[in-house]
N, C-alpha and C positions, 0 to 999 in steps of 0.2 A: 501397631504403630509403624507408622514409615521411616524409613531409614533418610538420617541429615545428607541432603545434596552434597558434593567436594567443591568446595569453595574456588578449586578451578571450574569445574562446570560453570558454575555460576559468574565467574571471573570471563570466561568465554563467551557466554549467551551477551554478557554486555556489551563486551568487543562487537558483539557480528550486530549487535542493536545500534552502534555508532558508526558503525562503517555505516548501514542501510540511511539514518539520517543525517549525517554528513555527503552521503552519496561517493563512497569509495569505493565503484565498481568492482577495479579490477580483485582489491581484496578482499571483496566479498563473496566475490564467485569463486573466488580460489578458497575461502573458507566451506562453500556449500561443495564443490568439486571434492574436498576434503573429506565430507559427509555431515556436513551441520545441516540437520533438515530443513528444506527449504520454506516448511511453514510453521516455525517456530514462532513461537507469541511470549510475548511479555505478559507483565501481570496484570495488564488492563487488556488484554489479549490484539492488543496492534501484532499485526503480521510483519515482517519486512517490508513488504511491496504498500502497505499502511502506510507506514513510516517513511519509508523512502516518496511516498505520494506527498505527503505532508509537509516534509521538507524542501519538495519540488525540485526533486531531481531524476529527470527522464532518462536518463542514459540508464541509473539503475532500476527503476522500471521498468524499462524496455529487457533487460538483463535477466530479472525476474520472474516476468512475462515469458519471456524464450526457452524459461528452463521450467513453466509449467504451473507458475504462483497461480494460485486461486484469487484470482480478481471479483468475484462475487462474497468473499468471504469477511464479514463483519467481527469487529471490536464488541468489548463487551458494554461498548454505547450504543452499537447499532450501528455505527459509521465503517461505511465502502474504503478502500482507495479512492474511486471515483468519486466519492462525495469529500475527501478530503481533497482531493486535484482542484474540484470546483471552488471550495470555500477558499484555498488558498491562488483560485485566480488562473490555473495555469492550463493554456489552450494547447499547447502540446500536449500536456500529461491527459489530459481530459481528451482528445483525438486520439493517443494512442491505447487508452485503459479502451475507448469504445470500441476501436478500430480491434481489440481484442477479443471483443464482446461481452464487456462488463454492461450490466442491466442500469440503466439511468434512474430504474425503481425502487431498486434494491436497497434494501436495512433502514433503518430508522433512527436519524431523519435520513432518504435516499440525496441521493445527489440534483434530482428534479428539487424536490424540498430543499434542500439546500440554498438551492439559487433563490429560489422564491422568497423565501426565508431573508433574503441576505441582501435581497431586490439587485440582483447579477442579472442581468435582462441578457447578457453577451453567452454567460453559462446555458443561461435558459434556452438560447436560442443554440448554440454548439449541442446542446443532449438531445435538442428534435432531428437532426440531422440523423439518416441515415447512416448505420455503420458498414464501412467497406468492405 
């Protein structure tokens, strides 16, 4: 039998889950600086940099990204960051997940699916683009 979580753990993991999608940078980085693991997931297994994609905010993206977030790495739907940048529209986030090197293939549905899916002709055309 596994021993009961502490109810601050778990009081914490939510804190650092609302900072990522409200996008409060600085105090999120100062939570992971702290030692909160940068690729902690929730129970639908969203990462930060998920969440923070989601919510569509680049700065903490970009934040997350710098400090080494797995941008390839899928929810336990199959969904990217990058397929959530796209569904929610946003040509920054979507320029900067690629410009990181997040695969436009990647998880199910990918972010290519995504678009298509969603008939985003603007997405579709941002993921053929070379990344810099």
């Amino acid at each position: 039998m596994s021993e009961p979580v502490d109810p601050g753990v778990i009081e914490l993991a939510a804190r650092v889950f609302d900072l990522a999608r409200s996008g409060r940078t600085e105090e999120l980085v100062a939570y992971l600086d702290a030692g909160v693991p940068l690729e902690l997931t929730n129970d639908r297994g969203d990462t930060l940099l998920i969440l923070a994609a989601y919510h569509a905010h680049p700065g903490t993206v970009a934040a997350l990204l710098a400090r080494g977030a797995d941008h390839g790495r899928a929810n336990d739907r199959g969904q990217t960051a990058l397929a959530a940048a796209v569904f929610r529209r946003s040509e920054p986030l979507v320029r900067t997940l690629l410009d990181a090197g997040a695969d436009p293939d990647a998880g199910g549905p990918s972010a290519r699916e995504t678009a298509a899916f969603f008939e985003l002709p603007e997405m579709s055309a941002l993921l053929e683009r070379p990344a810099r």
